[in-house]
N, C-alpha and C positions, 0 to 999 in steps of 0.2 A: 504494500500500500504506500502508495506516496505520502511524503510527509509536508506539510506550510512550510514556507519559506522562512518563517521563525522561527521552525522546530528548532529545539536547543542541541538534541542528538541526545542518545542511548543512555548514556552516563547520567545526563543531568535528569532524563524524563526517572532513570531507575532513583534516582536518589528525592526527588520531588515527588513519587510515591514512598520510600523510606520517611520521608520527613511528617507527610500526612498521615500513614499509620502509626505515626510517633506522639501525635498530639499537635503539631503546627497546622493552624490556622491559614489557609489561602483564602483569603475574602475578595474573589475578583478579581486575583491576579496571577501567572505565571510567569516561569522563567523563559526567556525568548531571544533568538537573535537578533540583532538591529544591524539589519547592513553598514558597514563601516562602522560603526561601534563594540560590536561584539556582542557579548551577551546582558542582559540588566533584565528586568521588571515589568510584562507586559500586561497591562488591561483587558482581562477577557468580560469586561462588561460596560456599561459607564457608570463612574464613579465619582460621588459628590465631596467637596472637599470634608474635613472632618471625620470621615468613616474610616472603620479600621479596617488597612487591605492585611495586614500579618500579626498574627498573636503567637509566640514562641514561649509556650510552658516552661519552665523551672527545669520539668523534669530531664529536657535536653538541652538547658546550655550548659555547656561546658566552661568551670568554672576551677581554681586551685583546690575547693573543697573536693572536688570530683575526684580528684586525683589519689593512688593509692598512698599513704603513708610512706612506707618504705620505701618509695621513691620520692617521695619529697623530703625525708628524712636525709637521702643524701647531700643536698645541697644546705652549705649554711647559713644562717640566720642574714635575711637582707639583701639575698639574691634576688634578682631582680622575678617577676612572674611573669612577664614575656619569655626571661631566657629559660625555665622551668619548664613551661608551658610547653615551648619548641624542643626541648631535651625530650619531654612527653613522647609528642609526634616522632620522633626520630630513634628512638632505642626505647619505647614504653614495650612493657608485655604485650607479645603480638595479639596473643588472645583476645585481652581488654580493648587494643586496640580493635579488633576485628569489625565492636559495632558501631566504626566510626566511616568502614571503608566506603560507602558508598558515597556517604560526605566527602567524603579526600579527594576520589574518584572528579568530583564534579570542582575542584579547587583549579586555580591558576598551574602551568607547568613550572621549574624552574628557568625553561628558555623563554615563557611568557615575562618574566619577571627581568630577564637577561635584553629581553628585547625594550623593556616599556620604562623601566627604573636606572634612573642615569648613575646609581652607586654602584652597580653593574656592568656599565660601559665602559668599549676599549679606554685605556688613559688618553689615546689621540683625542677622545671626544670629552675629556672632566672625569672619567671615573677613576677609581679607585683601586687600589691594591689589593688582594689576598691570597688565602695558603691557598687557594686552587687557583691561583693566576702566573705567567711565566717572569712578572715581575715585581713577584714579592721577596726576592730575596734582595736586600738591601736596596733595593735600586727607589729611588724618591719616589715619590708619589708628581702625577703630573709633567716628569719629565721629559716632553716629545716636542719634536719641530714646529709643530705647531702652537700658535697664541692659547689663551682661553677660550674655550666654545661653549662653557655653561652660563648663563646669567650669575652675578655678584652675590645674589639672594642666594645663590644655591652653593657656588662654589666656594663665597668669600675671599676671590681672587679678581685679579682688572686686569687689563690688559693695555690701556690707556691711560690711566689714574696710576700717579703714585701714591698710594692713598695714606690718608693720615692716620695716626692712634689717639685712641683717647687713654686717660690716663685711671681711668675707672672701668671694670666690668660692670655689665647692667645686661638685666634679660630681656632676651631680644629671641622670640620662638620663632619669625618669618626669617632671621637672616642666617650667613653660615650652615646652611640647611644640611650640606654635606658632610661638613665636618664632623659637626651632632652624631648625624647618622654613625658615622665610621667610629665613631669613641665611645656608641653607645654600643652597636655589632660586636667588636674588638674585646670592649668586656664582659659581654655575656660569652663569646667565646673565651677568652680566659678562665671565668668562673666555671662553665661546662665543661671545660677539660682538665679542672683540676677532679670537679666533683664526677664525670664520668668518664677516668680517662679513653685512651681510643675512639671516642665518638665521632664518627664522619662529619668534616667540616660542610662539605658540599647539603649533604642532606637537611644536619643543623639551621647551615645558614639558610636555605628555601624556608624551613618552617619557620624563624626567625623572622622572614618577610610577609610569611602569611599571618602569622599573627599578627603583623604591624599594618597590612594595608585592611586585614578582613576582621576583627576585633570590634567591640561595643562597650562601652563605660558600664561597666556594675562595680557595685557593693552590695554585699550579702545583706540581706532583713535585720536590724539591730546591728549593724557595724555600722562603723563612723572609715568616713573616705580616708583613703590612706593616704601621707605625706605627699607622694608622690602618686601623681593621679595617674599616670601611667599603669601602677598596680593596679588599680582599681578595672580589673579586666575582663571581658569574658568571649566565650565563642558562639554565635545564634547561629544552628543550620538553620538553613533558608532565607533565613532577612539578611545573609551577606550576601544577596546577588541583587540588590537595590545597589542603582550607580546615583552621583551625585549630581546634584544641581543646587545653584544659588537660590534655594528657596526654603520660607519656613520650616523650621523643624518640630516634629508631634511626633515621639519618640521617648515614651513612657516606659518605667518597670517598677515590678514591686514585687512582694513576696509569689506571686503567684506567674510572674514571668514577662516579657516583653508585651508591648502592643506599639506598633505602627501604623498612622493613620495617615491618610492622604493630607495632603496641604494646599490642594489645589483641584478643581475639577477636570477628570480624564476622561477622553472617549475610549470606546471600544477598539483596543488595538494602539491605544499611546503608550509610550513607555513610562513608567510611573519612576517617579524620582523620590529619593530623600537628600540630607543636607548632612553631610560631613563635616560642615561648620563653615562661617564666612571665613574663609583661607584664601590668601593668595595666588594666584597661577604658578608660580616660583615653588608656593610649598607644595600644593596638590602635585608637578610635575617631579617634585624629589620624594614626595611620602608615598604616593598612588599611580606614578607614573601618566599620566593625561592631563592635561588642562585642559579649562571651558573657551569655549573661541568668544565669546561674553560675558563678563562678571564682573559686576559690580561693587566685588572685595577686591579685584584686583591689585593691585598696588607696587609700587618700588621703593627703595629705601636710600636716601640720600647721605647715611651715616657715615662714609668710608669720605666722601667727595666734604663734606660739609667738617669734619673736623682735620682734615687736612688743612683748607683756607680758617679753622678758629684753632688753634696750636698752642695758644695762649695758654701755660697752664691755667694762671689764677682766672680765666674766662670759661674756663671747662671747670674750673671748683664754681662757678658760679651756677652753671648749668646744672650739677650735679646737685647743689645746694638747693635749690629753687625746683625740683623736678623736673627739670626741661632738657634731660641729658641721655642723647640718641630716641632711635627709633624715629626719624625723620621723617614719613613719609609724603611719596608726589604720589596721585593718583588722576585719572584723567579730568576733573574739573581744577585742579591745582595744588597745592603740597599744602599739610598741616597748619594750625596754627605753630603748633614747637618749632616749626623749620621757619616759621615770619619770627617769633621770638629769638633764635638761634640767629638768623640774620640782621637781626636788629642790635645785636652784640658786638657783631665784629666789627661794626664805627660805632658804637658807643663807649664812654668810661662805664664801668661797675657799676657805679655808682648813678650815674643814669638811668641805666639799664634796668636797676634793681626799681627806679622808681616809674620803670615804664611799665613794669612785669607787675609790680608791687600794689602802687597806687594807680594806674592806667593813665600814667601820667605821659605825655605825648610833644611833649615841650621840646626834645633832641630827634624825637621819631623821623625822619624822612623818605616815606613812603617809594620815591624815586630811588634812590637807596636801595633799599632792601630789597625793591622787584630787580634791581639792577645782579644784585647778587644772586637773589633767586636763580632767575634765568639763568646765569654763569652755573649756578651746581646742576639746574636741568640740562643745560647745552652739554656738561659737561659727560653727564651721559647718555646722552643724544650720539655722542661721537663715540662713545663704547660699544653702542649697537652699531652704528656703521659700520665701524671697523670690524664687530663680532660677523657681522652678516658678507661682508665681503670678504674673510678670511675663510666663511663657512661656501660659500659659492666656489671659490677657489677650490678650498679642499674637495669638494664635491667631484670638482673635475680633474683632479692631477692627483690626489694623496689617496693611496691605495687604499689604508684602513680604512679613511671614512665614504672611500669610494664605495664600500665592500657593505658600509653599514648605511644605506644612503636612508631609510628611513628614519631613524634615530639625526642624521644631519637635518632632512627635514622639518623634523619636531622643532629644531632646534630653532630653524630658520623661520619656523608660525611664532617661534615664543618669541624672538629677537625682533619679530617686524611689527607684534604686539607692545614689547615695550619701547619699540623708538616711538608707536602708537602716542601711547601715555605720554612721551615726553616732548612732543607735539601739541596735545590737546593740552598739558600741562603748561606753557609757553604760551598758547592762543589765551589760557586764560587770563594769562597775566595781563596780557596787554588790551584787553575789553574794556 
């Protein structure tokens, strides 16, 4: 019998009946393929915003509690539960494992992840080093003839900027996205291979990435969120094949288990979305591997550019003092007020400044000024992306690796043309 062109395939139809003789709730929706997107969410009815399309019982998410003693017994106290979690998946009791296969079965591959996640990709293109790559043995990270080809948000590297430092750490969850990643991998691999030694890196690190793109925020009934929200984890078969969109989230649990409800009205055969949070293009393409070709969280961070031209220490103790220190950002109607306050610094004394910031006093303020700088940290990377995008056209057609990988150069090239985007509409606005 011929199958719709949506059909998901064999895997996912067996594991989408697994799931509903398990207790999950499909209210109107199935899993489906979307030409050019792949697999997500489809509407097999139409559906009013507010109503729940998936309800995922207790009784199958998989959660730290689920897990047997003695295997978590091995790891010590403050190991992370992602890296636990993934030790699970990869040497848990095949048995226990067993009534998970059909789930697994219907999961991302590791080459899906190899193709979509730039922590993955050749170093020609930004990625990263490891034990199953031909240049982890000492050889630097990033070291190839070619510039930078990841955006600044991801890599925390330029290619035209010599970028400044500030003299404070401060958290910043959109920028250095890469690095995170790698220092967060690195030690959970460490921890796992003290607590199980011999554990395959390769297989580790996939479940590693599955737990980090396909995961849900829980805390058990009568626990308080852990320090570290990231603990705070769990696995829902079936409501991980919802893909994301910028839009409201209705995304409930409690002692008796998940419910996801629409947030929008869907016809018959739309794909239904949920919302992984207002996130940047920059972090969805280093956490989840895709960006939205529209969204209204988008954004760019001018921290690297803007304390390079304020270098001043005692004018970065001012920033710091007064809250106004990083996290800059431009988006496409125009950059923050922090980044008009940040520019309003580098021609003022302190002492002004504090009374502009302070009292809203406006006496030294000049508005020409400040747009004048503005512009200069937008222009400046305006010319980042130039330069990324004509180094990337180039490599396209002469440099073997990324000849070889030409969709990953592509991606590169939608995200690069998107942010010279923003720093365009960023510029227009200044001057209205």
């Amino acid at each position: 019998m011929a199958h719709p062109e949506w059909w998901p395939g064999e895997d996912h139809e067996a594991f989408t009946i697994w799931a509903l003789e398990n207790g999950v709730e499909a209210l109107g929706v199935t899993p489906a393929r979307f030409p050019g997107r792949g697999l997500g969410m489809m509407a097999t009815r139409k559906i009013k915003k507010g109503e729940a399309v998936v309800q995922v019982p207790t009784s199958v998410i998989l959660t730290m509690e689920k897990l047997p003693l003695e295997f978590k017994d091995q790891f010590p106290e403050g190991t992370a539960v992602q890296t636990i979690l993934a030790a699970y998946f990869t040497c848990g009791d095949d048995e226990e494992l067993e009534q998970y296969a059909l789930w697994r079965r219907a999961w991302p591959t590791r080459q899906d992840f190899e193709d979509s996640l730039p922590l993955l990709w050749p170093k020609e293109l930004g990625g990263l080093s490891w034990p199953d790559s031909d240049t982890e043995k000492g050889e630097a990270n990033g070291q190839t003839d070619l510039p930078q080809l990841l955006p600044p948000c991801i890599s925390g590297h330029w290619s035209t900027v010599q970028k400044g430092s500030g003299f404070k750490e401060y958290e910043s969850e959109h920028q250095k996205l890469l690095p995170a990643q790698q220092i967060r991998l690195r030690k959970a691999w460490a921890d796992v291979s003290v607590a199980v030694p011999g554990i395959d890196w390769k297989s580790f690190s996939y479940h590693w990435l599955i737990l980090n793109t396909r995961s849900f925020y829980w805390v058990a009934a009568g626990e308080e969120p852990p320090e570290d929200r990231n603990d705070a984890m769990a696995m829902l078969p079936f409501a991980d094949y919802f893909n994301h969109a910028n839009i409201e989230c209705d995304v409930k649990f409690d002692e008796d288990g998940y419910t996801l409800r629409a947030t929008e009205d869907y016809e018959e055969g739309d794909e239904v979305y949920m919302s992984y949070g207002g996130h940047p293009n920059d972090l969805l393409l280093a956490e989840y591997g895709f960006f939205l070709e529209h969204s209204n969280a988008d954004c760019l961070y001018l921290d690297d550019i803007i304390f390079r031209d304020l270098d001043n220490k005692d004018k970065q103790e001012e920033l710091w003092l007064y809250q106004y220190y990083g996290n800059y950002q431009l988006v496409s109607q125009g950059v923050c007020y922090r980044t008009e306050v940040a520019a309003a610094l580098v021609y003022m004394s302190e002492e002004d400044w504090r009374s502009h910031v302070l009292e809203g006093s406006t006496k030294v303020l000049d508005e020409n000024k400040s747009e004048t700088i503005i512009k200069g940290w937008i222009q400046t990377y305006a010319a980042e992306a130039d330069a990324a995008i004509a180094s990337l056209q180039q490599a396209m057609k002469s440099h073997a690796v990324v000849k070889a990988h030409r969709q990953k150069g592509e991606t590169l090239l939608r995200r690069w043309t998107q942010i010279k985007s923003i720093c365009e509409s960023g510029l227009a606005s200044i001057d209205l």
